[in-house]
N, C-alpha and C positions, 0 to 999 in steps of 0.2 A: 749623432748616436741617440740623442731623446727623442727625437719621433721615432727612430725604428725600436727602443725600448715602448712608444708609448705604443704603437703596433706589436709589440711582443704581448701588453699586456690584453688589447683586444682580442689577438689569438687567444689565450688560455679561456679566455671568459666566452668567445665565438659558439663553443657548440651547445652553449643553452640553447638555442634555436635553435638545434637540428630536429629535435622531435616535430616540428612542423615540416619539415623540407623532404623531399619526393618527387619524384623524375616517374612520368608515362616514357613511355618506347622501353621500358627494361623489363628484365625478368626480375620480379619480387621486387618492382616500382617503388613500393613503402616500404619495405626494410633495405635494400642493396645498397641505395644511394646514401641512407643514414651511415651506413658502414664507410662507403669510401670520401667520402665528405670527411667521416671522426679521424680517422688514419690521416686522411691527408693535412688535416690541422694536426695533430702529432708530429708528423713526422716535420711541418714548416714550424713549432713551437720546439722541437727540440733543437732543430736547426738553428732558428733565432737566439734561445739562451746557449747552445755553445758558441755563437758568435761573439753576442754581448758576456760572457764569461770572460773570454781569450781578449777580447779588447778592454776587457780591466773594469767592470761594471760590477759594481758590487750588488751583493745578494744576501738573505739570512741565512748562512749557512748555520750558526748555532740554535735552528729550531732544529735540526736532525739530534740532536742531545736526547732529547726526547725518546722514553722508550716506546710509547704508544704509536707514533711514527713509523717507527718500522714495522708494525704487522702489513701494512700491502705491499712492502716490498720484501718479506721473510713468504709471502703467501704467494707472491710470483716467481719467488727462486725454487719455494719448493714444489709450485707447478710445472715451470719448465723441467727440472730433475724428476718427477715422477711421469712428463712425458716422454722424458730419452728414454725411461725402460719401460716404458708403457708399451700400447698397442702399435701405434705408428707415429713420429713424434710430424710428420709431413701434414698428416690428416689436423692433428692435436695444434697445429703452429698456423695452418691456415684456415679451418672449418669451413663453411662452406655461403654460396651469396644467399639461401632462403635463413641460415644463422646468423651469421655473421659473426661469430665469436670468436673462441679460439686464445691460443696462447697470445695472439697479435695485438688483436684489440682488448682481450687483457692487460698487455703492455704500455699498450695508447692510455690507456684507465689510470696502472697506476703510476706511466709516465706521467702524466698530467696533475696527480695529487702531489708529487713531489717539484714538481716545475710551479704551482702552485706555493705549494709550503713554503716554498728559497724566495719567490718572489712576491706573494701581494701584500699589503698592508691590511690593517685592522678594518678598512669598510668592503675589505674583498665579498666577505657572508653578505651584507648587508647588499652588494649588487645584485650576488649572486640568486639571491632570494626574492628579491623583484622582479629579474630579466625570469627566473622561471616560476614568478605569478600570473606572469602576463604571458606566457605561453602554453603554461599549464589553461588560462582562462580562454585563448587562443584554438587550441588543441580541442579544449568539451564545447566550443562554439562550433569546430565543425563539425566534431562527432554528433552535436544534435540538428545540424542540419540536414546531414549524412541520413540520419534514422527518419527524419522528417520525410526527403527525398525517397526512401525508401518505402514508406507505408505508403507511400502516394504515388508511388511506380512511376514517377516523372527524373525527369535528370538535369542539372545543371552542374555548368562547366567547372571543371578542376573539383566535384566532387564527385570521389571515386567509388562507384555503388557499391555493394557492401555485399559481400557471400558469406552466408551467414549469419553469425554473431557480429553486432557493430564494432568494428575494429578501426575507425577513425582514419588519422594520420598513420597508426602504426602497423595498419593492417591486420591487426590483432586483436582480440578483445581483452584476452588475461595483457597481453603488453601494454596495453595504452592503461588498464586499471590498475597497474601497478605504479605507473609513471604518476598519473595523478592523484594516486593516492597520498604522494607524496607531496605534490604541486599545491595539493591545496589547502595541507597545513602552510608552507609556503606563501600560498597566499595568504591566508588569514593574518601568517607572521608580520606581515609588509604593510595592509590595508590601512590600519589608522597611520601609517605617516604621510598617508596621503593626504589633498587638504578634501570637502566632503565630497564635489561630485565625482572624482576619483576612487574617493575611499568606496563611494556606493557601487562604483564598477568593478574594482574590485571583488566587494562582497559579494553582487550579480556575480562575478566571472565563478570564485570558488560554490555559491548555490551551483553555476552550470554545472564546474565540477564536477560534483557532489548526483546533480543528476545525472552526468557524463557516465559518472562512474555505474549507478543503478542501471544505465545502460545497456552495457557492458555483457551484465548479468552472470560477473565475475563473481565467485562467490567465495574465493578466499579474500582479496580486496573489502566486500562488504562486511563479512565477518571479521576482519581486522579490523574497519573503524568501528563497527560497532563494540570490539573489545578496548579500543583507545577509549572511546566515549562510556563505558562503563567504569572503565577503571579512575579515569577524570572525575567522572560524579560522585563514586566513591570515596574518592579519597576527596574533593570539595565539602561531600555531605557531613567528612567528623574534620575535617580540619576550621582552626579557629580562624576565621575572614567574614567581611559583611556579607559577602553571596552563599553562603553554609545554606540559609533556609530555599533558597534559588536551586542549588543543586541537591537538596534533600528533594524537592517537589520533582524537578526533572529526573532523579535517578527512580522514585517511585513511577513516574509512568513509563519512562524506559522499562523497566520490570513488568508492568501491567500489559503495557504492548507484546513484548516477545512471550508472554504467558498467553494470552489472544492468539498471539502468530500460532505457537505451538497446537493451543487447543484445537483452531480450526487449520491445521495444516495439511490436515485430507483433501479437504474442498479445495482451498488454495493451490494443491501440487497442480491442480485441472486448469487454473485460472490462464484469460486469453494472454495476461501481462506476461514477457517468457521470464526478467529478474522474479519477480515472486514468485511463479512457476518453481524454477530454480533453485531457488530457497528452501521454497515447502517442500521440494522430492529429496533432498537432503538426509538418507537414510544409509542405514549398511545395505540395505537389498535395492538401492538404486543404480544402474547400472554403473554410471560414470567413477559413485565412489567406492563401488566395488573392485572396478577397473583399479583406482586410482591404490585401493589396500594391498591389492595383490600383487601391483609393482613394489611398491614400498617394501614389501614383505618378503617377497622371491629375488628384489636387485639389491637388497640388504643383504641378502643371505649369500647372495651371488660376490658382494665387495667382503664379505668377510674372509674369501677364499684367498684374497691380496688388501690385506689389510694397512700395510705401510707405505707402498707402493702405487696402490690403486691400478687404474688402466688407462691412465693419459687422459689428456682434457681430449674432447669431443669422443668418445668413446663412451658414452654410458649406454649405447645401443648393441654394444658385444653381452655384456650380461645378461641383457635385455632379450635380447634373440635365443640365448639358450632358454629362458623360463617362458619365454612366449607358448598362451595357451589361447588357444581362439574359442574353447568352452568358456573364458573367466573375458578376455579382453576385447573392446570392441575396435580401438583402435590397433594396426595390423603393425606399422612400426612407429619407436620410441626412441630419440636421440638424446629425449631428457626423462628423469621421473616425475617430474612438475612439483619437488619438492628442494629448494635448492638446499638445505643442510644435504639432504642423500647427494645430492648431486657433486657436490665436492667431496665428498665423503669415497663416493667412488669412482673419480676422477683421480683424486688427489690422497688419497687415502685417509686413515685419524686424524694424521697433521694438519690437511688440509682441511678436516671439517672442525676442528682444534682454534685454528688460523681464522676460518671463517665465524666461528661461533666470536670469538677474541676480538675484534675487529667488529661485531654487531655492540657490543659489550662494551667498546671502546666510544664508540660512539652513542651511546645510552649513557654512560660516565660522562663522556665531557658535554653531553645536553643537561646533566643536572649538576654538573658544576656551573650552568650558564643559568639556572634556576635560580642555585646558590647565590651568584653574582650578580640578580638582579634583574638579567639579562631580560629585554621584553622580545628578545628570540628562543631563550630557554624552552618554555611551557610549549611552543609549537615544536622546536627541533625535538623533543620529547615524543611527541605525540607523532614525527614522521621516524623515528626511532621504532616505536612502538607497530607503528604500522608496517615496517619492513621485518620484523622479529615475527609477527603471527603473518601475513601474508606471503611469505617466503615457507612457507608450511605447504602452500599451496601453488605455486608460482616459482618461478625460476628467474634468475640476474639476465637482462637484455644488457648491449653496448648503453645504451640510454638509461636504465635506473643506475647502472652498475655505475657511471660516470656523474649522473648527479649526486651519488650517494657519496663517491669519496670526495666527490667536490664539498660536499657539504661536510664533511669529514674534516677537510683540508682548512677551510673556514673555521671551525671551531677550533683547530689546534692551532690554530693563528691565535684568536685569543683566547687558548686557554695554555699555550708554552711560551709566546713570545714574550718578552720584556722589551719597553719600551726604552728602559733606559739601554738599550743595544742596540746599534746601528748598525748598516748593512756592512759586511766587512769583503775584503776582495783575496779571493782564493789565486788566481795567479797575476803575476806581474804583466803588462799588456803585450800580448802577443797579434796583433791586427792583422798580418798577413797568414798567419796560421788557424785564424779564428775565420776569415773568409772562404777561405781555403775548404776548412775543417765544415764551415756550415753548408759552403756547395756540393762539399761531396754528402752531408745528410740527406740534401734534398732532390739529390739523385736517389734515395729510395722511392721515390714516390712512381718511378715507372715501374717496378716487379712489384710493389705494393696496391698502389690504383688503375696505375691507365694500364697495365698489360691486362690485370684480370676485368676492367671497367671495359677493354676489346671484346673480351671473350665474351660478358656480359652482353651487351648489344648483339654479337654474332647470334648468342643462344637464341635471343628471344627474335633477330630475324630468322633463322632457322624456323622460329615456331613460327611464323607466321605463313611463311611457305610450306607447310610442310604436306599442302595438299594441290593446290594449284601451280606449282614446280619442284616436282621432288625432286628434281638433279642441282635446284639453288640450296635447297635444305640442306643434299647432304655433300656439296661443295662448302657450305656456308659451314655445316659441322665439322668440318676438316678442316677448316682455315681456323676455326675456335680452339680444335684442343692440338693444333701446332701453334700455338701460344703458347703451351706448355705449362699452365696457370694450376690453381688447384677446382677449375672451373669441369674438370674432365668427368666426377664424378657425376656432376649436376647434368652434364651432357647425355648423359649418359642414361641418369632416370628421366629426363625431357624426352630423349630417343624413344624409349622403352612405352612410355604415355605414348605419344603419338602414335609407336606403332599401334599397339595393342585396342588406342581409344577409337582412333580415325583411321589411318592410312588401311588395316586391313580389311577394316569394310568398307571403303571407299574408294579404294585402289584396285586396278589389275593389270594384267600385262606386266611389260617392261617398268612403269612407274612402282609396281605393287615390289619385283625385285629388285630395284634398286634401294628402296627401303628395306626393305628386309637384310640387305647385302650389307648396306653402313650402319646398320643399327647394331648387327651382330657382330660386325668390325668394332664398334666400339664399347658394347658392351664385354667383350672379349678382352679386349686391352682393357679395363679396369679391372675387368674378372683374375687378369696377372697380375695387373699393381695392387691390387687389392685386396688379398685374400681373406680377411680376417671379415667382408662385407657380404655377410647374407643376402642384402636387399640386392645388391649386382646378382650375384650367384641367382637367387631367385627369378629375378627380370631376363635374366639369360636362359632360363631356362623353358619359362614361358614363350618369349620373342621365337627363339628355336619349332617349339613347338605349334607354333602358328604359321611353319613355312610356306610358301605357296604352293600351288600342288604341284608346278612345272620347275621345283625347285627341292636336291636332295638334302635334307639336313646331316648336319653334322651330328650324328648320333654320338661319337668317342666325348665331343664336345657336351655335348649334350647329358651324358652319364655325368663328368663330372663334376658339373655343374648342380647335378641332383646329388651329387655324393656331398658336395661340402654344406651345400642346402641341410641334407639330414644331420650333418656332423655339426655343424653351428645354431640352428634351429630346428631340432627332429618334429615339430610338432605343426610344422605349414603345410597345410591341407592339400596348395598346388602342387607342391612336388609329389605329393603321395596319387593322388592325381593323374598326375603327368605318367610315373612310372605305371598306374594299373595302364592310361590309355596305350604306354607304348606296349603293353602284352596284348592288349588286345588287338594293335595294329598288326601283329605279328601273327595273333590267330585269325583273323581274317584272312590273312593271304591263302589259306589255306582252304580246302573244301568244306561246305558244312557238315556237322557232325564228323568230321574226320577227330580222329585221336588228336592231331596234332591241335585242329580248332577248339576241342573241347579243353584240351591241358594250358593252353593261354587263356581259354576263360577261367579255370582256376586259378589259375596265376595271377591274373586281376583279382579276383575273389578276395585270394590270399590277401594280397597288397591290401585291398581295401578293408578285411578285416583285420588285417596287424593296427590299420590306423584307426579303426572305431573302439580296436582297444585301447589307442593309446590316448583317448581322447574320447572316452564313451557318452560324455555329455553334451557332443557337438553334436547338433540335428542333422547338418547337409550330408555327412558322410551316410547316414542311417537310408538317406534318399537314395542316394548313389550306389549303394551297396543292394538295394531294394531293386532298383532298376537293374541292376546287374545279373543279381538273382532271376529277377524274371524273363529277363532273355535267354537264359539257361535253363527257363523252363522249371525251377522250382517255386511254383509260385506261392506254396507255403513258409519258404524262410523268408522269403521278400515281404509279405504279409506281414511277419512277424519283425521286420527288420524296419519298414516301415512305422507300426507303432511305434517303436523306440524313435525313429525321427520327430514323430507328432509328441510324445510326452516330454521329449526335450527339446522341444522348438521354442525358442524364443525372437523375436521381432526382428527379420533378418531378411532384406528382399531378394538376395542369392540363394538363399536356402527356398524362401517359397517358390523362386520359379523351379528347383529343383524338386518340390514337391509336387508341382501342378503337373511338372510331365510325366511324373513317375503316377498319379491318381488318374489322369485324363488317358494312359496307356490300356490302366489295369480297369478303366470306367469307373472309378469309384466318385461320382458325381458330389455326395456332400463334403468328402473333403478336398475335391478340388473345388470345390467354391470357394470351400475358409480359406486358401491360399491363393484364389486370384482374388479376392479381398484384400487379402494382406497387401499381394502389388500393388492394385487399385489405391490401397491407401499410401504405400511406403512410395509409391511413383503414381502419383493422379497422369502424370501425362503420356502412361499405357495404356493408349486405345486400345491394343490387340485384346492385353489382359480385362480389357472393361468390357469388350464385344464378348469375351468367352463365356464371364462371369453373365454376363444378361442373359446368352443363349441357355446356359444351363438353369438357370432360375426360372426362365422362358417354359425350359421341358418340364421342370419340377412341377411346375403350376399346371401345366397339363395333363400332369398326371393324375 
């Protein structure tokens, strides 16, 4: 029984190392296998302590005494209860493989900080804060190879080219800045116990860090260390210690630098660097935190409506979809607000954003009682305190911060509850065949938890790889995935909808073009029933439909209402208004030109399309659309005028401009279809059409 204790205790400490670890052949490579990897150490760490329990192995059971101990398990109960009467507690318990959250690996979370608590001893911190120095140092070594690899358009093996923002190991840019923000107080905590050439790699690893992080060009992450590091030097520069004059000097040029930054932060917003970039465009009339206020602001307004209750974990995209405005937002959907206070907040309601504030608070408490004590971990757990309290302003809990953070959580209330004059004591008398028993049927979760959805998982992403050169293995392959039954169905389903929509219909016909069409709509169909509270299906369904093939009748009954819950869950997506002018207009075509019947479906369109520039008069594309519309109907004085209003509210958009170029290039108005095949030109360089048009017209201009 003490090797399989001293293997219980390698489990709990194992998934420091998952932030490194990533599997190619899957779908969401960098995040999926983090997820079934943590679950599946849960689920064999819980397994192990009810074993060793029931065989008579004692444990601390009197650190649960403690009241501060119980906020992550008072904040999991009242997650699970505000997901039963939430939205759907199915979606909220499993979320999904590009998330990986969810009530589950919530549970993996704060199982782990109390499996922890009962079991490790006083150097558990001290591991713990090493194994994630060196992976945090780990982690910013690839991410700047990664960036390396990337400006120099070359590639080497196992690293994974970056779309985007550099997002590392974790795929992410805001996720890996969050992680090391954390990492590399950590480091620095750890570095002098090393002897020097260690301690020097170390410090190398937290500099990579630190560059890692600039990286990133994560800019809640930066502006939370630079508020840790402010508020450090402030309070070094009046407190009484031999470094005062040390931290008086450094916090003056701290101040002189960001008074610099600010001055010239015009120039700067332009500069090639994108982190400084980033920084300097940092305004209310920048798009991103434009975006970023108006969620806050309308899905605040939206959780007040269920204030106790909230809408269940993975649900912050129901609120979201009602205030969705594509004049304010650039991103189309939102499963988080990227602020995690709101984010529990309406999930979980006051309590839970109560819970969560409580629980940051607690662990800011017991890092300066570790000040208090001496502690030469204090002054840094401080400092990753501080760094998760403002960067969580801007960011949101992954499987991976959320787990090191109660780990480190767990570590200080080892020494700041435990007494040493108390030994481990045994909760029941030894039950050995009940205890075997009891842990094998634990570790029978691991098939409905990993390997059924880690099937599906594989299927999806074979599905994607065929889904042009055999679309009968695609959509065999799609069928064998979600007769798993997993919670893999919805993802299936926007994979489906992408492929159609991206590849298969332009590059398909015949028979290959309808059998896509046929299982795509099969399976957006069946979510479209389990699902109904999900705009994004409803919308993808309604598109797919409307893309049928020409030797192929749609389901129109289908098809209504699917634009019906569209409107009624998000009235303000531009497709479905869209959709429904084009189907009046399909309908006046059937008919003769200039017949009454032709002309009264072009109002019909009209109509639709001006109900939606009202509802929405600052969006430029509809102004095009309506423009165009008008002038097939031959009024080409409101289309003129409907037109402008496109141009004075256009802003940087390369669907809107190619909607402006064919509505200018119809009407010939030559100077401003130029500004708009510019704009593609610039917003897509690898539009030859659009580069040829734009030259010919400059070509004529000049010849005139």
């Amino acid at each position: 029984m003490k090797q399989l204790a001293k293997w219980y205790e390698w489990v709990l400490l194992l998934p420091v190392v998952l932030p490194l670890f990533f599997v190619q052949g899957m779908m969401y490579p960098l995040l999926a296998p983090k997820t079934f990897a943590l679950r599946t150490l849960g689920i064999l760490a819980l397994s192990l302590f009810v074993f060793l329990v029931l065989r008579g192995q004692p444990f601390f059971w009197d650190r649960l005494r403690h009241p501060l101990t119980w906020i992550p398990g008072a904040l999991l109960v009242l997650a699970y209860l505000t997901s039963l009467i939430g939205v759907d507690f199915y979606h909220s318990f499993w979320s999904t493989f590009e998330r990986g959250d969810g009530l589950l690996t919530l549970s993996v979370c704060v199982g782990y900080f109390y499996l922890v608590l009962l079991s490790a001893e006083k150097p558990w911190l001290s591991h713990l804060l090493r194994y994630a120095a060196w992976v945090g140092s780990g982690a910013a070594v690839y991410l700047v190879v990664q960036w390396l690899v990337t400006i120099s358009g070359g590639t080497i093996p196992f690293i994974v080219k970056a779309n985007g923002r550099i997002g590392g190991t974790m795929g992410n840019a805001a996720f890996l800045a969050a992680y090391l923000g954390m990492t590399f107080f950590a480091t620095l905590a750890v570095a002098t116990e090393y002897r020097l050439r260690w301690r020097r790699i170390l410090m190398a690893g937290a500099a990579l860090q630190f560059f890692a992080i600039v990286l990133t060009a994560t800019r809640g992450t930066m502006l939370a260390l630079l508020g840790v590091a402010g508020t450090a030097l402030l309070y070094g520069a009046f407190a009484t210690h031999p470094y005062r004059t040390a931290a008086r000097k450094m916090l003056a040029l701290l101040i002189v630098g960001c008074t610099l930054f600010l001055l010239f932060r015009a120039p700067l917003s332009t500069a090639p660097f994108e982190p400084i970039r980033r920084l300097a465009s940092i305004s209310l009339s920048d798009a991103t935190v434009a975006s970023r206020l108006f969620v806050w602001r309308t899905v605040s307004e939206e959780a007040l409506k269920r204030p106790l209750h909230g809408y269940g974990a993975e649900h912050i995209d129901v609120p979201f979809d009602q205030v969705y405005d594509p004049s304010i937002i650039s991103e189309e959907w939102f499963d988080r607000s990227h602020n995690a206070y709101l984010d529990y907040a309406v999930q979980y309601g006051i309590g839970g954003l109560l819970l969560y504030l409580g629980l940051i608070a607690a662990f800011i408490y017991m890092s300066v009682q570790l000040v208090r004590g001496q502690s030469r971990y204090g002054p840094f757990l401080l400092g990753i305190a501080g760094t998760i309290a403002i960067q969580n302003f801007f960011v949101f809990d992954t499987a991976m911060t959320l787990w090191l953070f109660l780990m480190l959580f767990a570590g200080m209330a080892i020494h700041n509850v435990s007494d040493d004059s108390r030994t481990r004591t045994v909760l029941f008398s030894p039950r050995p065949v009940i205890g075997v028993l009891a842990g094998i049927a634990i570790l029978t979760l691991v098939v409905p938890v990993v390997i059924q959805p880690l099937r599906a998982n594989l299927l999806a992403f074979e599905a994607y790889q065929y889904q042009i050169v055999d679309v009968a293995r695609t959509a065999s392959t799609t069928e064998r995935g979600v007769g798993l039954a997993t919670y893999a169905d919805l993802e299936f389903g926007y994979n489906a909808y992408f492929m159609y929509t991206r590849e298969q219909v332009r590059r398909l016909s015949g028979a290959d073009l309808r059998t896509a069409y046929v299982y795509t709509v099969a399976l957006l169909n069946h979510n479209f029933e389990k699902y109904p509270y999900d705009a994004r299906t409803a919308m993808y369904l309604a598109q797919v439909i409307s893309l049928a093939p020409p030797d192929v009748t749609p389901d129109t009954e289908l098809l209504s209402s699917a634009l019906e819950r569209i409107l009624r869950l998000s009235p303000k997506r531009s497709q479905a208004w869209y959709i429904l002018a084009n189907l009046a207009l399909d309908r006046a075509n059937a008919y003769p030109a200039k017949s009454k019947e032709r002309l009264a479906g072009y109002a019909a369109a009209q109509d639709i399309l001006a109900r939606y520039v009202a509802l929405v008069p600052h969006l430029s594309q509809p102004h095009f659309v309506l423009a165009q519309l008008l002038f097939a109907s031959g009024d080409t004085v409101a289309a003129a005028e409907e037109a402008e209003k496109g141009r004075e509210t256009y802003r940087e958009d390369l669907d809107t401009a190619k909607r402006a170029v064919v509505y200018y290039e119809t009407v010939f108005d030559l100077p401003n279809a130029a500004f708009f095949l510019s704009e593609i030109v610039r917003l897509d360089p690898s539009n030859e059409a659009a580069r040829s048009d734009l030259e010919t017209i400059r070509a004529h201009e000049q010849s005139q």
